[in-house]
C-alpha positions as CSV (number, residue, x, y, z in Angstrom):
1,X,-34.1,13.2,8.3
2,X,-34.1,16.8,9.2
3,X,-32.0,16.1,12.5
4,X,-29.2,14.5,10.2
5,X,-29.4,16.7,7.3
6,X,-28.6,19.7,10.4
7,X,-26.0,18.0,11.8
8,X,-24.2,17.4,8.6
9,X,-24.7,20.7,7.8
10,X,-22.8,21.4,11.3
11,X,-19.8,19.2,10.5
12,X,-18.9,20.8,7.3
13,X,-19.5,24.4,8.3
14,X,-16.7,23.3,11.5
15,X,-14.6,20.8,9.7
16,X,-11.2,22.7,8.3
17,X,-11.4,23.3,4.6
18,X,-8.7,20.3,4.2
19,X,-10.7,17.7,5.5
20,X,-14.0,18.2,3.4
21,X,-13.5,16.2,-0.2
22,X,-12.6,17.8,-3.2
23,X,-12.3,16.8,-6.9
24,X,-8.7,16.1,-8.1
25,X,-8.2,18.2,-11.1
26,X,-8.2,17.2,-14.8
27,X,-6.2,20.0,-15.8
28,X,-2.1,18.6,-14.4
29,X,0.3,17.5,-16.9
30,X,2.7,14.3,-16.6
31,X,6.3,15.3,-15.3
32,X,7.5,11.6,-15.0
33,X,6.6,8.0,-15.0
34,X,8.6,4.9,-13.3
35,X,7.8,1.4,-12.7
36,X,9.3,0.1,-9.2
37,X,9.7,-3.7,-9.4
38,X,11.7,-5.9,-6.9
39,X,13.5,-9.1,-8.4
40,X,10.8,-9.9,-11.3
41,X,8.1,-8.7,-9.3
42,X,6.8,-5.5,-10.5
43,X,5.2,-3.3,-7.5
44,X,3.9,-0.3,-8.8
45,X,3.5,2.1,-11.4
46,X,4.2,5.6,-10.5
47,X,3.2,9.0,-12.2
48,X,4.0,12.5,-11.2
49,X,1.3,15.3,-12.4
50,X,2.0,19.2,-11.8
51,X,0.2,21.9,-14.0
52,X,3.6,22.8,-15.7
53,X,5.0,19.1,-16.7
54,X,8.5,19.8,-15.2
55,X,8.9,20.0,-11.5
56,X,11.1,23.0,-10.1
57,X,10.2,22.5,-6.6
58,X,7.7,20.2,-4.4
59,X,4.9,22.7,-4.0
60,X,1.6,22.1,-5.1
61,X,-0.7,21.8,-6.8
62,X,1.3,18.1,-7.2
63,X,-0.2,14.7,-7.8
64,X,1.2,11.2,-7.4
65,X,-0.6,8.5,-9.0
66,X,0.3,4.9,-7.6
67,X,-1.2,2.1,-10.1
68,X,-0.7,-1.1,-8.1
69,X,0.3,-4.1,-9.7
70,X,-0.3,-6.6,-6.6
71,X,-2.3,-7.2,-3.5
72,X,-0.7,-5.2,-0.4
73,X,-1.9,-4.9,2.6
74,X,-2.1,-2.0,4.6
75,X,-0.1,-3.5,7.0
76,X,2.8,-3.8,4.6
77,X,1.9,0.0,3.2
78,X,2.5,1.3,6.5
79,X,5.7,-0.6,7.3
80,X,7.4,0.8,4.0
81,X,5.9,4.1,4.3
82,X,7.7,4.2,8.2
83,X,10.8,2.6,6.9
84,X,10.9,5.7,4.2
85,X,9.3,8.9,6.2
86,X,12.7,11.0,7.1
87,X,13.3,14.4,8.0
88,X,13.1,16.2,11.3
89,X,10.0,15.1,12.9
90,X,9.6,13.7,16.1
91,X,9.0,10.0,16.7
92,X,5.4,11.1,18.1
93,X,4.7,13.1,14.9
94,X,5.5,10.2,13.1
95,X,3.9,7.8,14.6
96,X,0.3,10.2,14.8
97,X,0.6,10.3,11.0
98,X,1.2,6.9,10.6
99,X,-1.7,5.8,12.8
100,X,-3.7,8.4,11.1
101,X,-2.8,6.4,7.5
102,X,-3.8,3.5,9.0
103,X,-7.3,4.2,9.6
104,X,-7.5,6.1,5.9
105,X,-5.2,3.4,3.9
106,X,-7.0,-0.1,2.8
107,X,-5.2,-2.7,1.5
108,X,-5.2,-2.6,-2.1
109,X,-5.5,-4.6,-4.7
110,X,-3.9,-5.2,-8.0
111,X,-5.3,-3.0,-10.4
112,X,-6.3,-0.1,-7.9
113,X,-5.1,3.3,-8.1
114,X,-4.0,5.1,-4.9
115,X,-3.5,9.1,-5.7
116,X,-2.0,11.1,-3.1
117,X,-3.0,15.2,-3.8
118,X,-1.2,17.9,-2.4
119,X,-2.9,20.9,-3.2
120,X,-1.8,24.5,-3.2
121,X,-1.9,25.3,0.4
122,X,0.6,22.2,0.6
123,X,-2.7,19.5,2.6
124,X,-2.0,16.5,1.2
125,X,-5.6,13.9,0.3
126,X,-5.7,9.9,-0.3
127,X,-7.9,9.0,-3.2
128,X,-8.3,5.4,-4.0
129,X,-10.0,4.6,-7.5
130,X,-10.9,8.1,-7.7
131,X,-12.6,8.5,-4.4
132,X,-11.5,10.3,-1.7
133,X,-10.4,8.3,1.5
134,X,-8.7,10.9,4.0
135,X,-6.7,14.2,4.1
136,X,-3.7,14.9,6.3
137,X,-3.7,18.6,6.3
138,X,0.0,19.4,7.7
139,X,2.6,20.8,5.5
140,X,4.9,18.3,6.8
141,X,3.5,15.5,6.0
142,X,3.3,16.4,2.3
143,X,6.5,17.4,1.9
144,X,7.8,14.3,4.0
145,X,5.4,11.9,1.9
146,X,6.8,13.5,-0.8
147,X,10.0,12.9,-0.3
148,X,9.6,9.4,-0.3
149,X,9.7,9.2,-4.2
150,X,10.9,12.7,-4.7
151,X,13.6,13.4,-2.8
152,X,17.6,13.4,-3.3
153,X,18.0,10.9,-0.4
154,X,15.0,8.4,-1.6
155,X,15.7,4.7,-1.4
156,X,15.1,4.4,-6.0
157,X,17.5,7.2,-6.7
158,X,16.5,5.8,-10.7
159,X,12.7,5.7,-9.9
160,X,13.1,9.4,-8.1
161,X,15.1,10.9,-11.0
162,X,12.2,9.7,-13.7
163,X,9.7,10.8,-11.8
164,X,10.7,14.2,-11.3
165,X,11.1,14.3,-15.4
166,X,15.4,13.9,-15.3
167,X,15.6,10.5,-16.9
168,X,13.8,8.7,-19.5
């Protein structure tokens, strides 16, 4: 018991400060709210959280909360999710951050919530139903995870402009 209790003690004193758990915070007000649905099908619910309630620019703290309202694998999160990452990244980086999701991601359920943190240093954390499931700590995931919901060019302009608190 003593061995293991020392060598957890080792991991956390070298693991960066992103990848050790923490908490998501209580304290972030509700910028927006939209519902994606496809057909008749409704997806997902999706909520925006910053500590101000209006979003002047995708810096965190920033919280999106993802309320699933089907089964999806994570097969099927991964293929939207690489359909939807953009920017400037390389191929490889993309493809190191997706095969990092798919170790973190399970498939979900209907039901489950799926939070993704970025906190104010810009590392973005998975929770699912509260708990945490994985950090990616680069400020360019965030922002390019973001962007998937947030950003002028997303694929749900209407679902992007009610999130970030411009529609009703």
């Amino acid at each position: 018991m003593l061995k293991l209790n020392r060598w957890i003690l080792i991991v956390l004193l070298i693991a960066p400060p992103s990848a050790v758990a923490r908490p998501l915070p209580q304290d972030l007000l509700t910028v927006g709210q939209a519902e994606l649905s496809f057909l008749f099908f409704r997806i997902y619910t999706a909520e925006l959280l910053n500590p101000f309630g209006d979003l002047q620019r995708l810096q965190g703290p920033l919280l999106l909360r993802l309320t699933f309202h089907r089964d999806i694998s994570n097969t099927r999160l991964l293929k939207e999710t690489r359909k939807r990452l953009a920017g400037d990244m390389s191929s490889k980086k993309r493809d190191d951050w997706l095969n990092h999701l798919g170790v973190i991601w399970p498939n979900v359920e209907k039901g489950e919530q799926m939070v993704f943190f970025m906190d104010q240093d810009g590392h973005g954390h998975f929770y699912l139903q509260g708990q945490h499931i994985g950090s990616l700590p680069e400020k360019d995931f965030s922002q390019a995870f973001l962007n998937i919901w947030l950003g002028d060019d997303s694929d749900y302009p209407k679902l992007t402009r009610k999130l970030r608190g411009e529609l009703k």
